[in-house]
MARTIMAR-821233 format. One record per residue (C-alpha): residue number from 0; x, y, z. Coordinates in nm, 3 decimals. Last residue first. Layout:
BEGIN
NUM X Y Z
...
//
This chain:
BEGIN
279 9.999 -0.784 -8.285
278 10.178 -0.467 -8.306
277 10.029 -0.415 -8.676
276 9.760 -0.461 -8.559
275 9.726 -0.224 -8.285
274 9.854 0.006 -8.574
273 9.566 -0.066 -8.751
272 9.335 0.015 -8.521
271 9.516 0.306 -8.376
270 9.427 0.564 -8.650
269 9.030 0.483 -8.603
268 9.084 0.745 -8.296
267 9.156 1.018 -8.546
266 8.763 0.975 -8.704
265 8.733 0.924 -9.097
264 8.430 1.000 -9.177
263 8.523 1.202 -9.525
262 8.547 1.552 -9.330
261 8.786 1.413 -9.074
260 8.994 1.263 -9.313
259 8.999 1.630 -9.462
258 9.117 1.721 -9.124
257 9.390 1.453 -9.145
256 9.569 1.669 -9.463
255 9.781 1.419 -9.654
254 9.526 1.217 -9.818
253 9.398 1.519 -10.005
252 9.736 1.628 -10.198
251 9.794 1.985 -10.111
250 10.142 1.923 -9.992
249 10.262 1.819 -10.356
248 10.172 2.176 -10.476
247 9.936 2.225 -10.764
246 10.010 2.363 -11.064
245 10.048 2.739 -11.173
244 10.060 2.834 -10.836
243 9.925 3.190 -10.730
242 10.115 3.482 -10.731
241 9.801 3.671 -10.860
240 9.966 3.623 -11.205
239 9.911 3.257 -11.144
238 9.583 3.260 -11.064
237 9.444 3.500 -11.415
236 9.669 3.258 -11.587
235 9.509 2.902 -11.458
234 9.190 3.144 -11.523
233 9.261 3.247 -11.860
232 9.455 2.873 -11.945
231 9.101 2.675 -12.069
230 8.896 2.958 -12.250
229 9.203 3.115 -12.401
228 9.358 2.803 -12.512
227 9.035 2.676 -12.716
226 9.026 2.983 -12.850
225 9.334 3.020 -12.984
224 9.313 2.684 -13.134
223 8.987 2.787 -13.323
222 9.177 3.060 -13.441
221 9.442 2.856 -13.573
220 9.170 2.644 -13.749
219 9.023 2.899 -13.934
218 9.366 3.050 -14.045
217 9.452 2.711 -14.189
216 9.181 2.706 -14.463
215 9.202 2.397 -14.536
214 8.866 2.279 -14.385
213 8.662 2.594 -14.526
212 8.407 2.354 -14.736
211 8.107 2.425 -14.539
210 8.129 2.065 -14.356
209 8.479 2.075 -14.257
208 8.423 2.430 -14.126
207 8.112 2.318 -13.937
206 8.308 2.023 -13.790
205 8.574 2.206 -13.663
204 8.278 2.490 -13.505
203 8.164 2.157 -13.331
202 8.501 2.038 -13.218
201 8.550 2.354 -13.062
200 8.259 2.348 -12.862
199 8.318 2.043 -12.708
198 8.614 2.171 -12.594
197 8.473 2.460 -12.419
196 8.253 2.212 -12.261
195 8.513 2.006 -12.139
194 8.573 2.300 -11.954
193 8.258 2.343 -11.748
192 8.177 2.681 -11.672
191 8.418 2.872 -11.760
190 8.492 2.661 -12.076
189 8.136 2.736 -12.144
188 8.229 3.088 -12.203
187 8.526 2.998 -12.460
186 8.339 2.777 -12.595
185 8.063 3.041 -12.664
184 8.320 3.271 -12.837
183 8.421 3.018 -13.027
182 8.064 2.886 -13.137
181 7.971 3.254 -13.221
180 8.215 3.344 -13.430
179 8.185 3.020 -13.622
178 7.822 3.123 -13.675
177 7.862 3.435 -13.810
176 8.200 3.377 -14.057
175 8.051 3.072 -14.203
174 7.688 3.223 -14.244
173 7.412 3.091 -14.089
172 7.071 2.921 -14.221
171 7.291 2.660 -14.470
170 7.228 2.346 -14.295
169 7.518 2.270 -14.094
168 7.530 2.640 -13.956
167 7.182 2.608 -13.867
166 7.303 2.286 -13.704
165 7.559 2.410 -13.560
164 7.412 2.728 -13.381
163 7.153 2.492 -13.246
162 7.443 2.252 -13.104
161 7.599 2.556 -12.956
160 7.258 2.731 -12.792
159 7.193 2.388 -12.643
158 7.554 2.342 -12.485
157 7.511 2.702 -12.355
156 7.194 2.597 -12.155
155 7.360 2.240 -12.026
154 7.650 2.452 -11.870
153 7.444 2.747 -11.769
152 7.226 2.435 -11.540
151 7.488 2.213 -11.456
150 7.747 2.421 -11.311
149 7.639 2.485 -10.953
148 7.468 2.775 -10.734
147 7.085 2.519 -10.739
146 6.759 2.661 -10.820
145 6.812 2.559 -11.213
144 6.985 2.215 -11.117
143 6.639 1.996 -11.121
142 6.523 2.083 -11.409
141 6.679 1.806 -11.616
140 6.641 1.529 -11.428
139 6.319 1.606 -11.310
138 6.142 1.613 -11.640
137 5.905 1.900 -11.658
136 6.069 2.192 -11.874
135 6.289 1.977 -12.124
134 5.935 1.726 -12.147
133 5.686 2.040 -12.200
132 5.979 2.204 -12.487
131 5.971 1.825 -12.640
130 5.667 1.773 -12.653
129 5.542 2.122 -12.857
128 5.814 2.068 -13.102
127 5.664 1.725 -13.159
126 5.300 1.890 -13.187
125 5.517 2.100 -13.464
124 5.687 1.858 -13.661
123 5.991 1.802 -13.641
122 6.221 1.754 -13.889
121 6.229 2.164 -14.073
120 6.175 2.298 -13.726
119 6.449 2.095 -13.613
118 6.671 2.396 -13.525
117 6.373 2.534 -13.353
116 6.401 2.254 -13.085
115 6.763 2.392 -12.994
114 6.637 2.786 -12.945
113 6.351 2.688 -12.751
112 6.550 2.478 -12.541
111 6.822 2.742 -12.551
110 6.570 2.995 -12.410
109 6.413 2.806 -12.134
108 6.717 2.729 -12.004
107 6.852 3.105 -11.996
106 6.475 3.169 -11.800
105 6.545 2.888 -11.581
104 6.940 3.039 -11.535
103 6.813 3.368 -11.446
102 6.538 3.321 -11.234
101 6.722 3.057 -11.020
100 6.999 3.319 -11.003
99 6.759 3.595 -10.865
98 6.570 3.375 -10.692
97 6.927 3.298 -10.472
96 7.068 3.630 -10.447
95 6.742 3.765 -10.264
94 6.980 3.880 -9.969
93 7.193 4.068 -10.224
92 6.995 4.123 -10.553
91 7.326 4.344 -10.739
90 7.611 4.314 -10.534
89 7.521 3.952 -10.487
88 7.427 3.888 -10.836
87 7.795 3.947 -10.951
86 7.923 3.762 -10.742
85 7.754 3.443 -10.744
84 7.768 3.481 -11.162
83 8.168 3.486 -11.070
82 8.143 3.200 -10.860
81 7.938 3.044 -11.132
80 8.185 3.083 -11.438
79 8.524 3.063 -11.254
78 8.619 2.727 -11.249
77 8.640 2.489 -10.996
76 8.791 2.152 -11.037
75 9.140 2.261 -10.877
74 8.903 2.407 -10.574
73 8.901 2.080 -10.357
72 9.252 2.053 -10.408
71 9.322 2.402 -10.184
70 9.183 2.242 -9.864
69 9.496 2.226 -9.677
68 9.516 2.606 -9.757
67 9.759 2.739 -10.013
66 9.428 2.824 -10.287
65 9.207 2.964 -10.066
64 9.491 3.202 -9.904
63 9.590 3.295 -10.212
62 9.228 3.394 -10.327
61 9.200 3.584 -9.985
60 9.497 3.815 -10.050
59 9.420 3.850 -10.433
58 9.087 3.970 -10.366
57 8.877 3.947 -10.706
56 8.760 3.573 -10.687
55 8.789 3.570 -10.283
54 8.402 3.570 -10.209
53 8.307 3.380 -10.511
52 8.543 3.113 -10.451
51 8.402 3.025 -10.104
50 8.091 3.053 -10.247
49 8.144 2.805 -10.555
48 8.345 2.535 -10.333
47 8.038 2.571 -10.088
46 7.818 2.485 -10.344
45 7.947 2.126 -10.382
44 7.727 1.987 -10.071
43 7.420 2.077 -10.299
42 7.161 2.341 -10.159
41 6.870 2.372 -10.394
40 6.627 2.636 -10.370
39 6.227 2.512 -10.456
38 6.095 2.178 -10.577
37 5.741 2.314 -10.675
36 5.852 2.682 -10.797
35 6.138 2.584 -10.990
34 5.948 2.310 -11.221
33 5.652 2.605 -11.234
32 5.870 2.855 -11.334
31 6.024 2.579 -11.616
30 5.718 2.480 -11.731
29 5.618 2.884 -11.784
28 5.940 2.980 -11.948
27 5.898 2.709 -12.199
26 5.531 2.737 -12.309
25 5.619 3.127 -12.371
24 5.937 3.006 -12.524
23 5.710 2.765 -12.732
22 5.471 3.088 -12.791
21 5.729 3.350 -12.886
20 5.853 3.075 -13.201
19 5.500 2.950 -13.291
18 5.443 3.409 -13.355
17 5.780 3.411 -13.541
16 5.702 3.119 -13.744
15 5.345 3.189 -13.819
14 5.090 3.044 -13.684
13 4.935 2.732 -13.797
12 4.981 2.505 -13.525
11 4.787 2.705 -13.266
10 4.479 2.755 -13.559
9 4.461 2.392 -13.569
8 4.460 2.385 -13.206
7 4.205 2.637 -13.177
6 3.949 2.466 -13.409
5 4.004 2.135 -13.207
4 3.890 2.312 -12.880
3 3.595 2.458 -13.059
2 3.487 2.154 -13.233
1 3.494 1.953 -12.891
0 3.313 2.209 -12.723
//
């Protein structure tokens, strides 16, 4: 039994590349399924900003209402990568919406962890490889936004996909033009998603050209710039030719609208405690 079982492993860890490659996504997809499965649909208070946006994203009358009601500062965070996913699987799954996107981003996951791990496959070793696809698809903390209609989860995917794009870049695998094509037009998705992330992404592909010996070539870097202003102004654009405010109004500051005090705990008849005070 014991020679049998050791007999497979050794044969496990000498496949091929493209045959170890299928089975760590293999491994991948099923840890995450099985992450999913057990702690089920996520509802996070912060979804609400996403669904709210979703529904007005491509009516202009709703979107201005949205964005000119007392509200309208909860939604200067939000940015249009997941409302529009919301969308877009609504008219497509409708009432099973939610699976749907929990499929998607566990199997998108799954993917980029695969894809990240196999940049190492010249450090790590195998077994290693092995560990860290079971530990990305177990561990709590990282699982736990794949059944939830928030950022996290496509933001943390592309990330992976970037950083393994780099460092095949880094070491030789890509070419210049290839990869640096990718990592812009991946900050410029993860910018819709998380836009931090688009800059992240852009200091990445800046470090690839430093590193493959393009760093003066100017025309590099004034794409790169274009990018990084596409994939943070296209929705501050996309609002404002709507008729939409570039910037935020004054009015829509939160401590100025009592029913967000409301919201927060903060009941009207607490309003007369300190002005009882103060007429003490």
């Amino acid at each position: 039994m014991r020679v049998a079982a050791t007999r497979t492993w050794n044969a496990l860890l000498e496949l091929n590349e493209v045959r170890w490659s299928v089975f760590l996504l293999c491994l991948a997809i099923a840890a995450h399924a099985y992450s999913i499965a057990v702690t089920g649909a996520r509802f996070w208070i912060d979804s609400i900003a996403y669904f709210e946006l979703a529904l007005a994203l491509f009516d202009a009358d709703r979107l201005s209402r949205l964005y000119n009601s007392g509200f309208a500062f909860l939604y200067q965070h939000v940015v249009p990568g997941v409302p529009f996913l919301i969308r877009v699987l609504d008219d497509i799954f409708r009432q099973h919406l939610w699976p749907a996107l929990s499929v998607i981003q566990g199997l998108l996951s799954a993917s980029a962890i695969t894809y990240f791990v196999l940049a190492f496959s010249d450090k790590l070793s195998r077994p290693a490889q092995l560990a860290v696809v079971i530990l990305c698809g177990l561990h709590p903390y990282f699982v736990s936004f794949h059944a939830a209609a928030l950022t996290e989860s496509v933001s943390a995917s592309l990330l992976l996909i970037s950083l393994g794009i780099a460092i095949r870049a880094l070491d030789g695998r890509l070419s210049l033009a290839f990869s640096l094509s990718l990592l812009l037009l991946l900050s410029i998705l993860a910018a819709q998603f998380r836009p931090y992330l688009g800059l992240v992404g852009i200091v990445v592909a800046a470090l690839v050209k430093f590193r493959r010996g393009a760093a003066r070539r100017i025309a590099l870097y004034a794409v790169t710039a274009l990018a990084f202003v596409s994939g943070t102004m296209v929705f501050p654009l996309y609002r404002a030719a709507l008729g939409i405010d570039f910037f935020y109004a004054e009015r829509q500051r939160p401590h100025a609208h009592p029913r967000l005090l409301c919201r927060l705990g903060y009941r009207p008849a607490d309003r007369a405690i300190p002005e009882q005070r103060r007429a003490e």
